[in-house]
C-alpha angles and dihedrals in degrees: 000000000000129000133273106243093050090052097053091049089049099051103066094039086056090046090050087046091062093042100052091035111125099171121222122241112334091000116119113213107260120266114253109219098148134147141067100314108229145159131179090219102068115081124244098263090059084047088070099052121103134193143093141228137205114175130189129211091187150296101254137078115326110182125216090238092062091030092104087047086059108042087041091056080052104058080043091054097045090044099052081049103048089040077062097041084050093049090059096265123163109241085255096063099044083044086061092048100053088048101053082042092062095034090068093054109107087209094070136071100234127082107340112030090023122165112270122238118233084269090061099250139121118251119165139187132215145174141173132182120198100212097213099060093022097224123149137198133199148189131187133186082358110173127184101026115108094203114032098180082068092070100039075049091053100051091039088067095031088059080055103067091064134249125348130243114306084017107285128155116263108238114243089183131048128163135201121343089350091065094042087056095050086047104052094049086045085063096247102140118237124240128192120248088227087061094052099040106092136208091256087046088047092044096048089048086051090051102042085045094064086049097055094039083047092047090044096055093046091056093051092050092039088049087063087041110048090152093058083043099063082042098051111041133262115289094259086058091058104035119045112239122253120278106232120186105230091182104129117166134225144157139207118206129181120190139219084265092056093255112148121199143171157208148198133183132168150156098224128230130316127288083344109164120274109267098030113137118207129214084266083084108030113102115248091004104073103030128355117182124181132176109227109259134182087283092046125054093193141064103218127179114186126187118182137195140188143067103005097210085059088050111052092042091063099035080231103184100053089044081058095049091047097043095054088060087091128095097255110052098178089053099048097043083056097056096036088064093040106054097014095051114013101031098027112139086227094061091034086113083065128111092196129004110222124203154100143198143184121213141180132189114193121185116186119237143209121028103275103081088177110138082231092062110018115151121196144185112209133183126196135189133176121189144172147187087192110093093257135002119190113225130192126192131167118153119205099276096052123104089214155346136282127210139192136182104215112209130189117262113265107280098013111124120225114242097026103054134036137227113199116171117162148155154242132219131161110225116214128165090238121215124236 
């Protein structure tokens, strides 16, 4: 970690940057949330506690009408993770809480109320990365697991045992029927697809069904009548393209030790064929997590979401981590997503670039690095080229959660512009 005297320079340069921020075109000015977090009515052992939170339910469309269902799964979410941080819990552990938490809403496209393949069924993906030891674990294409966190969860800390019998290499990332397997004898318990798929998820494959089968059968006549094609339209004129939820969900977490760590869990998109594997499993493209070092002078935690195929392509989670390593978060966050997502020369095929990511850094400050008496300066961003993306944040010493659904500026078009708005507190173990 780094040393006393550069954080408490830094905090009050960072403080005077959001304040004076005024953005530049389809960037909102940042969020200010700053100050030693307290309430009267926590006890003093929860005085003590120290940690923070800041939860996704996805970079896509988030209507007004639903608006309440999202921030809602968010408080849930915060809260599950700092009852953990206050308990005493590792980052890893209250990580793991907020995720499962936002898996078993039906409003999100992860776990329960998950997108639908083209078969009809449920597969999810799923990651998460503990920054201090640096393990990952990962699930693809995983059916008939409720909470796959749980799984990427489980071989994380398996990996971590050590080698397995006659010395082989313990697995951190298992797809389809291999990773239920693992999961079942592994004493996860299984759950049906028919049991996590909900009314709104059902009703959405129906619907995207009869577009495909529409636009099918358009594209078989038009290929006999090329003539009425170039008349008519293309096939995506006349049918409307399928709606697809990009709302993966993810969480950052860092603890009263300092110990970031994060998480990533989504359905993929819809009617997506059987056997595709999002960015929420791929390693350094849905979550990256990493404790600061002598070559780092920051603790990040990033979580993405978005369209799985952009994001993979730009290994978008671990650009974010080491762009943020810079002096001014807010500004390289900003240019990260600008020339290593939008503009990236492996998405430049693309019409719109479609993601999203939150991200914290944390240095510890002052000489005592006691966990009694950690301070801590963390910063934390959120930003989008998706038309909306739902955030959730709450530290240890707060008495709840806030949540905010960040929109593109008017006139701004997703894919092709951003929206980043963020925060600053300074994290301390306070004395009765």
């Amino acid at each position: 970690m780094t040393d006393g005297p550069r954080c408490a320079r830094c905090f009050p340069q960072v403080m005077e940057k959001l304040r004076n921020s005024t953005g530049c075109t389809g960037i909102v000015c940042p969020l200010q949330y700053s100050g030693t977090m307290q309430n009267s009515t926590i006890s003093s052992r929860e005085h003590r506690a120290v940690g923070f939170v800041l939860v996704h339910a996805g970079a896509g469309y988030h209507s007004e009408s639903k608006a309440k269902e999202y921030k809602h799964v968010c408080k849930r979410a915060c809260q599950k993770a700092v009852d953990r941080l206050r308990a005493g819990a590792m980052a890893l552990e209250a990580v793991t809480a907020a995720l499962t938490e936002l898996e078993d809403s039906p409003f999100t496209n992860a776990g329960t109320g998950s997108n639908l393949n083209l078969s009809g069924d449920i597969e999810c993906d799923a990651s998460i990365m503990d920054g201090k030891s640096l393990e990952y674990g990962a699930v693809g294409a995983l059916s008939g697991i409720k909470n796959p966190v749980l799984v990427a969860r489980r071989l994380l800390s398996e990996a971590q045992k050590g080698k397995l019998s006659a010395g082989r290499i313990p697995p951190c990332f298992l797809v389809g029927t291999g990773a239920q397997q693992w999961a079942l004898t592994h004493g996860i318990p299984p759950c049906p697809s028919e049991k996590m798929a909900t009314k709104f998820s059902l009703s959405a494959y129906k619907r995207n069904k009869r577009k495909m089968e529409l636009a099918e059968k358009i594209e078989t006549e038009h290929h006999f009548l090329k003539r009425q094609r170039t008349s008519s339209g293309t096939v995506s004129e006349i049918v409307e393209p399928i709606s697809s939820s990009l709302d993966t969900v993810g969480a950052i977490v860092v603890d009263q030790e300092g110990n970031v760590a994060a998480a990533v869990s989504s359905g993929g998109l819809a009617m997506k064929h059987p056997g595709r594997v999002g960015q929420a499993a791929h390693y350094g493209c849905g979550c990256w997590a990493e404790n600061a070092h002598d070559a780092r002078t920051y603790a990040t935690a990033v979580s993405t979401s978005g369209c799985g195929e952009h994001l993979i392509r730009t290994m978008l989670a671990r650009e974010c981590s080491t762009a943020v390593q810079a002096e001014d978060a807010h500004q390289a966050l900003l240019e990260a997503m600008q020339n290593k997502f939008i503009g990236s020369r492996f998405l430049a095929s693309e019409d719109g670039v479609l993601g999203g990511v939150i991200v914290l850094r944390c240095c510890k400050c002052g000489d005592d690095q006691s966990s009694e008496n950690l301070q801590a300066l963390l910063e934390f961003l959120w930003s989008h080229t998706t038309e909306s993306m739902c955030v959730g944040y709450m530290s240890a010493h707060d008495s709840k959660a806030k949540t905010h659904i960040s929109r593109l500026p008017p006139g701004a078009v997703a894919g092709q512009s951003l929206a980043i708005e963020g925060g600053v507190c300074r994290l301390g173990a306070t004395n009765d």
